[in-house]
Structure formats: structure tokens, C-alpha cells
BAVEXMI-976387 format. One record per residue (C-alpha): residue in three letters; x, y, z. Coordinates in pm, whole numbers, plus 32768, in hexadecimal, padded with zeros to 4 digits. Example, Ala and Ser with C-alpha at 12.3 -4.5 7.8 and 13.67 -1.06 7.14 Angstrom:
2
ALA84CE7E3E830C
SER85577F9682CA
% end
This chain:
384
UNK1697C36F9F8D
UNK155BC310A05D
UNK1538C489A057
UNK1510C4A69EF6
UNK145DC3699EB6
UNK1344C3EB9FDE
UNK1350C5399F1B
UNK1329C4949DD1
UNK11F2C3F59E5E
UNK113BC5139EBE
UNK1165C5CC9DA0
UNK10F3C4AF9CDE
UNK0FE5C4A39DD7
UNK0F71C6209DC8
UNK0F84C5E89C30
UNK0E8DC4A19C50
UNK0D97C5959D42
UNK0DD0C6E09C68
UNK0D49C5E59B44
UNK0C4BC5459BE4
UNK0BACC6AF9C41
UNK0BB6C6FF9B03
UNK0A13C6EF9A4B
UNK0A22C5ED994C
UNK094CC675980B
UNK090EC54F96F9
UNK088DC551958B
UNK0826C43294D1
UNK0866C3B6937D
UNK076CC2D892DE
UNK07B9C241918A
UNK0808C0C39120
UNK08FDC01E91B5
UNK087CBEB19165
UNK0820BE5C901D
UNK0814BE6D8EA1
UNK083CBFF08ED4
UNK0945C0229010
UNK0A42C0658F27
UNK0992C1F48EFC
UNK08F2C1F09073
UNK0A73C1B990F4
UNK0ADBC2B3903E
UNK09ECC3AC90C5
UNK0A28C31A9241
UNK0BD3C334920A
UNK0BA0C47D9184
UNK0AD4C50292B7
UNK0BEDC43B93BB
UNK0CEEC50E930E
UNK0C0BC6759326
UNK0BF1C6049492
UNK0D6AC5CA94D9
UNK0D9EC72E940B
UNK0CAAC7CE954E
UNK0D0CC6FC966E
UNK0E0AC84196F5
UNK0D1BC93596B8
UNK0C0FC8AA9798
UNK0CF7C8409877
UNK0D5FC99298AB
UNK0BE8C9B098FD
UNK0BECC8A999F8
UNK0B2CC79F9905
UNK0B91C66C98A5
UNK0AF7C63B974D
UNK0AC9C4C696B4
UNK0A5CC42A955D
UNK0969C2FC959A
UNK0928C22D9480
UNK0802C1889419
UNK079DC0A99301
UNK065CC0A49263
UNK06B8BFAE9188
UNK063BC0849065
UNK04B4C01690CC
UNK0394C0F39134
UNK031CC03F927F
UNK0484C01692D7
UNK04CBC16C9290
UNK03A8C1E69372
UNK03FAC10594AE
UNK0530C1A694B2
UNK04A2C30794A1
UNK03DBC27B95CB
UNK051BC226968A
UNK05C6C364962F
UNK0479C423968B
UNK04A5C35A9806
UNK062FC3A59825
UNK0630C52098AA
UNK07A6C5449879
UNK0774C53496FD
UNK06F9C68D967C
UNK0714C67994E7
UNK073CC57893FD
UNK0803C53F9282
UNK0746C48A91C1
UNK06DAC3CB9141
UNK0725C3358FDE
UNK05E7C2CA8F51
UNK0494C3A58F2B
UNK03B8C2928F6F
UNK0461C26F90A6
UNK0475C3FB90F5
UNK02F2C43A90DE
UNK0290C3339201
UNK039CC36092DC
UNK03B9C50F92D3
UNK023EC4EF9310
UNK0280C431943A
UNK0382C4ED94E3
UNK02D1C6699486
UNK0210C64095B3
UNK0358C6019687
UNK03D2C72495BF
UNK04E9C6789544
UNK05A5C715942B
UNK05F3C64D92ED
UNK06F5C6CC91CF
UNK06F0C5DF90BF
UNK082BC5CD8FF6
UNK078FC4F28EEC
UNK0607C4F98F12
UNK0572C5918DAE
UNK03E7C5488D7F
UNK0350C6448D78
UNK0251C5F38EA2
UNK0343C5E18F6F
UNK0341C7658FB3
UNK01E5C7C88F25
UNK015BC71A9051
UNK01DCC85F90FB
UNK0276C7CE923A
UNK030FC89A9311
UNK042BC7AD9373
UNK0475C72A91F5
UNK05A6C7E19122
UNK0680C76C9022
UNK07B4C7CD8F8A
UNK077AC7428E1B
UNK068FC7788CF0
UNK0545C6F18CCE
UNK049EC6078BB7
UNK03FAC71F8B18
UNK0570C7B88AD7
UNK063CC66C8ACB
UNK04E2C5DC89E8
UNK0510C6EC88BA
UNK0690C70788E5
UNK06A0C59D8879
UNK058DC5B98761
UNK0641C6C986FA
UNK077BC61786E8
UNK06E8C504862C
UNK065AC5E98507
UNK074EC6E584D7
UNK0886C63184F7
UNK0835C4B984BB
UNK0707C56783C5
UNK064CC4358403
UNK04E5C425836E
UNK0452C2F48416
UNK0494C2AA856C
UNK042BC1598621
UNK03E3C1E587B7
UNK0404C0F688EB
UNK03DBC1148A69
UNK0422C0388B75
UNK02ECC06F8C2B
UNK0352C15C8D2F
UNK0301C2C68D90
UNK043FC3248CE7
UNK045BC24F8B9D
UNK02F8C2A18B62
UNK0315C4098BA8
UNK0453C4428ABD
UNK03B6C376898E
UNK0274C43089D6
UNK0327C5818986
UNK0418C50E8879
UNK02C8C47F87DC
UNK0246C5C087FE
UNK034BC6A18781
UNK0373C59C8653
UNK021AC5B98605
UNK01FDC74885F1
UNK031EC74284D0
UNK0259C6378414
UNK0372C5108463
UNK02DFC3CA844C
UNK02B4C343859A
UNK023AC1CB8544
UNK021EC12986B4
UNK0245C18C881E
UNK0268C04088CC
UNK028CC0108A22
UNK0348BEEA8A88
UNK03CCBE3E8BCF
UNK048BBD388B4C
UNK05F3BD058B94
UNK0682BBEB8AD7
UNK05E3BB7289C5
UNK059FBCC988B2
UNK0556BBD28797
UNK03F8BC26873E
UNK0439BDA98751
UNK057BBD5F869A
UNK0477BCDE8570
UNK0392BDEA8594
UNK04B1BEF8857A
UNK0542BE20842F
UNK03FCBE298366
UNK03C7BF8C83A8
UNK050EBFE8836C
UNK0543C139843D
UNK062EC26683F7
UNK0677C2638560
UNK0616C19D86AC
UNK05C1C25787ED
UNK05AAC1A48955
UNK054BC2428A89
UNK05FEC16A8B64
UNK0715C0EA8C63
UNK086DC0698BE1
UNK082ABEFE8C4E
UNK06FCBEF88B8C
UNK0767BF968A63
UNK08C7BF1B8A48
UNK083BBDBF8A16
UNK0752BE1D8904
UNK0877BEC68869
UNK0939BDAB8842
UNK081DBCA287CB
UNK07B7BDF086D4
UNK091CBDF5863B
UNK0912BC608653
UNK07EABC8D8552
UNK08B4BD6E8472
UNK07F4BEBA84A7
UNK08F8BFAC84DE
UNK07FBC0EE84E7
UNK0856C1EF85F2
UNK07F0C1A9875D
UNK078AC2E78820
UNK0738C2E78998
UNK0732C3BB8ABB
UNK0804C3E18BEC
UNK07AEC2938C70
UNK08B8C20A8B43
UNK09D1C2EE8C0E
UNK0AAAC1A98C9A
UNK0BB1C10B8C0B
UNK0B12BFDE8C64
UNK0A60C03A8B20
UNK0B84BFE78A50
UNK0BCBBE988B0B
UNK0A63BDFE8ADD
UNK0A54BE678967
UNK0BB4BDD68941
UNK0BDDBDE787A3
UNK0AC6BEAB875D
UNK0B0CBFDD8836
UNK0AE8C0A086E1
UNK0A41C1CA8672
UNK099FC21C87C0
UNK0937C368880F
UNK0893C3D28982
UNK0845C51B8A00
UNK08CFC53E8BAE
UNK0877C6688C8C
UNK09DEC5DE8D33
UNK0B14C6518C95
UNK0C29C5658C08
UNK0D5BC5CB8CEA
UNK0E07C67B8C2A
UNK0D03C76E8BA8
UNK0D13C7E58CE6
UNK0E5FC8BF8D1D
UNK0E2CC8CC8EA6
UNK0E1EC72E8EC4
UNK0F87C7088EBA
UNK0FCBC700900D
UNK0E94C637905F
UNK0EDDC5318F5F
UNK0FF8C4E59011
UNK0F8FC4F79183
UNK0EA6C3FF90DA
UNK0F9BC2ED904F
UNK105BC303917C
UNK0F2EC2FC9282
UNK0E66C20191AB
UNK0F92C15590BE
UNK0E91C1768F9A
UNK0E6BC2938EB8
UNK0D97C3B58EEC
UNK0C46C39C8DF3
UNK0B43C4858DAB
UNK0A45C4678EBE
UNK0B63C4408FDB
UNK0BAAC5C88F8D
UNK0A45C5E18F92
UNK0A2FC53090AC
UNK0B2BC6279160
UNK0A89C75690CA
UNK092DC7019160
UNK09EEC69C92C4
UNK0A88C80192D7
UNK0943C8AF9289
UNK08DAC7D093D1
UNK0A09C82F9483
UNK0A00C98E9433
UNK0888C9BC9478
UNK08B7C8FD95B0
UNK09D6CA0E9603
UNK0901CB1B95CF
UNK07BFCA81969A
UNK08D1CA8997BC
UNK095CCBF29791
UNK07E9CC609750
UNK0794CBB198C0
UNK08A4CC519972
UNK098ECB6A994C
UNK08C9CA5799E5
UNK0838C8F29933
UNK0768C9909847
UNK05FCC8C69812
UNK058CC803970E
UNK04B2C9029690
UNK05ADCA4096A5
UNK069EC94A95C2
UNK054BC8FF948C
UNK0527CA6394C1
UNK06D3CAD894AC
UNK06DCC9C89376
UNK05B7CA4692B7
UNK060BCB9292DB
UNK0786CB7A92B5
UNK08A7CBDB91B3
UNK0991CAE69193
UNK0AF4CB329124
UNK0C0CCA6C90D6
UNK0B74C9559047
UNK0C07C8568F34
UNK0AE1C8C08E41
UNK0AD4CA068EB7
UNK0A01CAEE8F99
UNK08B3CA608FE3
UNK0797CAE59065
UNK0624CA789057
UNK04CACAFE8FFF
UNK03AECAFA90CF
UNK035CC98C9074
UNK04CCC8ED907E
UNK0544C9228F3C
UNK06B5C9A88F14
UNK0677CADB8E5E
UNK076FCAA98D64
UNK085CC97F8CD6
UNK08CFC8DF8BC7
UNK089BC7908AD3
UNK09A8C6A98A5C
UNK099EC5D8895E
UNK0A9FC4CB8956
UNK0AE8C3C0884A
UNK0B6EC253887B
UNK0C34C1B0876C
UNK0D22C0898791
UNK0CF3C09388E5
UNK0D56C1DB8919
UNK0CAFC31289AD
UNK0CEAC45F8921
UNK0C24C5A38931
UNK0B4AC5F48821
UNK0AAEC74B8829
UNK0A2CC80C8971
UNK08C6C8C489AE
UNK087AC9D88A84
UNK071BC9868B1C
UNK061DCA268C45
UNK04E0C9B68CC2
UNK03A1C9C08BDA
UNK0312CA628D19
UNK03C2CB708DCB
% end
């Protein structure tokens, strides 16, 4: 017995050193975990864990130990970008997913390019957030000036709305989308007869006016689900039941919850798939419920797609060096220049500024509550 205990131990004992010899390679998500908006950013960050529990063997077999570190930006530029900073000083951590909100991408990729530290966005969609034409930015999704017309679109030739009442909340990406959908509107003659930018969050009452006397078609708002959801509800409180249209920042089913009664007749366009538009998420839907105990959403997929492009550039960066830990620069380089198979939303690979070359739109409508899937676009980058 003491024979096999004493054995035990040293096995157990070569294990723990065979481990502990083992390089440990990190990546970083950055997205909100705090916050009006955590609902989306843990999405992205639960998605990535499970990409990085998918890899774990394969590096292993490499001799790496690879590990997800979270961090939460709280959905806020400066927070975003003393984060970057912090990933920038950790040397372990050679790519990051993320993060969810362009306003938040442009500071903090511009502070870790230097560092050469790779970013693959599974959300981000200004437009600026690529043309800047950093060589550590990418993203996986559409940009405004695809998700900006696809919605316009939407609005005139299936809601054939005439006069549409535009808001934005004020950021990079609610003023980018209503910037194109006010353009797109505009060259087919709609009636486009504001494009306010707002910050408020609770009390829509003097919009709500505005929007009665003017009596719109349709409404677009470039904006986040905790924003809009509340001027939903006070919008249906008012009895103006014209169609809401968004972007991708509506995809939560938080949504639903803040609107309560009036999640009616919304409409929002989402460069991440609904679950079951995607025939491959099966199997990740429910790794997710049973990792997480929550169902899998839009941007977790999304989430997980942009991880394995991280994982799989990362993979290639190591074969590329020989097998050894691969620098931060050979991984920008093996991500940029990568194809990317095996993906939720398909193969991805990117242009010379970031952009995936090729993807598609969705358009998904709420009523009652309920999300269902209302048409889907095939889109690519205005620049190639």
C-alpha cells in the first residue's frame, strides 16, 4: 500500500512538473462586463472561454498552456484604452477578441498597434474602425456602410415607409449607422425629417412629442438595447406603434425585457446570427447552456467565432516559428493574412485593412416578445 500511495505521488508529481514546463500563451477578451451593456460584452467573453476550452489539447500537444483573460471595459473609451495598456504590458497575452463597442475599439486598437497586439472584433461596425488601416485591427462582421443601407433598405422596401424620424445615441456607432441609413434614405427621395442625437436614458418624453407631431412612417435608432428598449416602451406608452428599426446593438433579449408591452413591430439589422440560422451552432449552443446555464445569443457565437480566428492564427504563428512561442508580430501578421475555416458564420478571411472579405446581414424582427428571423443579406466591404 505505501508502495502505491509513494508511486501515486510521483506520478502526480511528474504531471504537476510536466505542466508547469509547459509555455503558457494568453489572449484577452475585452468587452463589458459591468454595466448597462454587459449583457452583449458577456456574451462575447463566454463565447471566447468556450473557443479556448475547444483548443486547450491542441496546444497542449504543443507544450502551451493557452488561457482566456477577461477584461471589462465597461463599455467606455478611457476604460477601454487602460486596459489595452495593461494587455499591451502582459507579454503572455498575444491577441485579443474584442471588443463590443466601436467607440471603444478605435482608442484602445490604437494603443496596443504599437505592442503589435492583434484585435478581432466580433461586434465592432463603424466604419473608422478599419479605414484607419491598422495593422493589428480585424473584424469578423459588417460595417456601417453595409449594416447602414441594409437597414434603409429594409425600411423602404418592406415597411415602404416614406418619412422616417432618425436618432443616435451619440456614439461612434449610433452616429455612424444613422449617418448611412440617412444617407441611403436620402438618395431614394424618402423623407428623412430629423437625425437627432441623444444621450438620454430615462426620460424619451420630449423626443416622444417630436416623433408624434411629425408622425413618421418608420423610426430608426442607432443605438444600444438599454437605451433603446426604454424609449420603446415610453414610445408605445404614447400610443405610436410605428416600426422601430435598429442595428446590432438591439441583438439582446434584454431588449424584450426593458420594452416589456411594447416589444412590437421592431425590426434591427445584426452582423451576428440568431442561433439557429446557423446550422453548425448546434453543438455550441449547447456546450453553452451547460458551461454557462444561459442560452447561447447572437454575439456569444460571435464571440467564439472571433476567439478561434485567434486560436487558429495563434496556431499557425507557432507552426510558422518552428514550433516555438510564436511573437506578437508573427501572430498580426498569421491573423491578417489567414483563412479561417470552420467557423459558425463561415470561412473568414480579411482584406488588407481588416475587413472580412465576405459575410452576411440579418435582419431580425421582435413581436410579442419574441425573436424570429426576418430576411438575410449577403454583404462585403465597400472597400476591398
Amino acid at each position: 500500500m505505501k508502495k502505491t500511495a509513494l508511486s501515486l505521488t510521483m506520478i502526480a508529481a511528474l504531471a504537476l512538473g510536466s505542466a508547469s514546463a509547459q509555455t503558457t500563451i494568453k489572449i484577452a477578451s475585452l468587452s463589458p462586463l459591468s454595466g448597462g451593456q454587459s449583457d452583449l460584452g458577456t456574451q462575447i467573453k463566454n463565447g471566447a472561454q468556450l473557443a479556448v476550452n475547444q483548443y486547450k489539447a491542441q496546444f497542449q500537444k504543443l507544450g502551451f498552456n493557452i488561457q482566456l483573460v477577461g477584461y471589462d471595459d465597461q463599455a467606455d473609451p478611457a476604460t477601454g484604452t487602460a486596459a489595452a495598456r495593461k494587455i499591451a504590458a502582459d507579454r503572455q497575452i498575444l491577441a485579443v477578441v474584442g471588443t463590443l463597442n466601436s467607440g471603444v475599439a478605435i482608442p484602445s486598437s490604437a494603443a496596443l498597434v504599437a505592442s503589435h497586439v492583434a484585435l478581432v472584433s466580433p461586434a465592432n461596425t463603424a466604419n473608422q474602425v478599419t479605414d484607419r488601416g491598422l495593422s493589428n485591427m480585424n473584424r469578423i462582421v459588417a460595417r456601417d456602410d453595409a449594416q447602414g443601407p441594409a437597414g434603409a433598405n429594409f425600411i423602404m422596401g418592406t415597411l415602404k415607409a416614406k418619412k422616417v424620424y432618425v436618432l443616435n445615441d451619440k456614439t461612434a456607432y449610433g452616429e455612424g449607422l444613422a449617418k448611412e441609413v440617412e444617407k441611403a434614405l436620402k438618395a431614394k427621395s424618402v423623407q428623412v425629417v430629423a437625425n437627432e442625437g441623444t444621450e438620454e436614458k430615462s426620460d424619451f418624453s420630449s423626443i416622444v412629442a417630436k416623433i408624434k407631431l411629425q408622425r413618421p412612417d418608420a423610426i430608426y435608432f442607432g443605438g444600444i438595447y438599454n437605451q433603446v428598449g426604454v424609449f420603446i416602451k415610453q414610445l408605445r406608452e404614447a400610443g405610436i406603434n410605428a416600426p422601430v428599426v435598429g442595428g446590432d446593438g438591439l441583438d439582446s433579449s434584454e431588449l424584450a425585457t426593458i420594452a416589456g408591452a411594447g416589444a412590437n413591430n421592431i425590426y434591427f439589422t445584426t452582423v451576428a446570427a440568431p442561433i439557429e440560422a446557423l446550422p453548425a451552432a448546434k453543438t455550441f449552443a449547447a456546450s453553452y447552456q451547460k458551461t454557462f446555464g444561459k442560452p447561447a445569443q447572437g454575439f456569444g457565437a460571435f464571440g467564439y467565432d472571433a476567439a478561434k480566428v485567434v486560436l487558429q492564427g495563434i496556431l499557425n504563428a507557432i507552426k510558422t516559428n518552428g514550433g516555438k512561442a510564436p511573437t506578437r508580430t508573427q501572430v498580426e501578421s498569421a491573423i491578417r493574412k489567414g483563412t479561417f475555416v470552420g467557423l459558425l458564420s463561415g470561412t473568414v478571411n480579411f482584406n488588407s485593412v481588416g475587413d472580412r472579405k465576405a459575410g452576411t446581414l440579418y435582419v431580425m424582427n421582435v413581436t410579442g416578445g419574441k425573436y424570429k428571423l426576418a430576411t438575410s443579406i449577403p454583404v462585403k466591404p465597400a472597400k476591398q
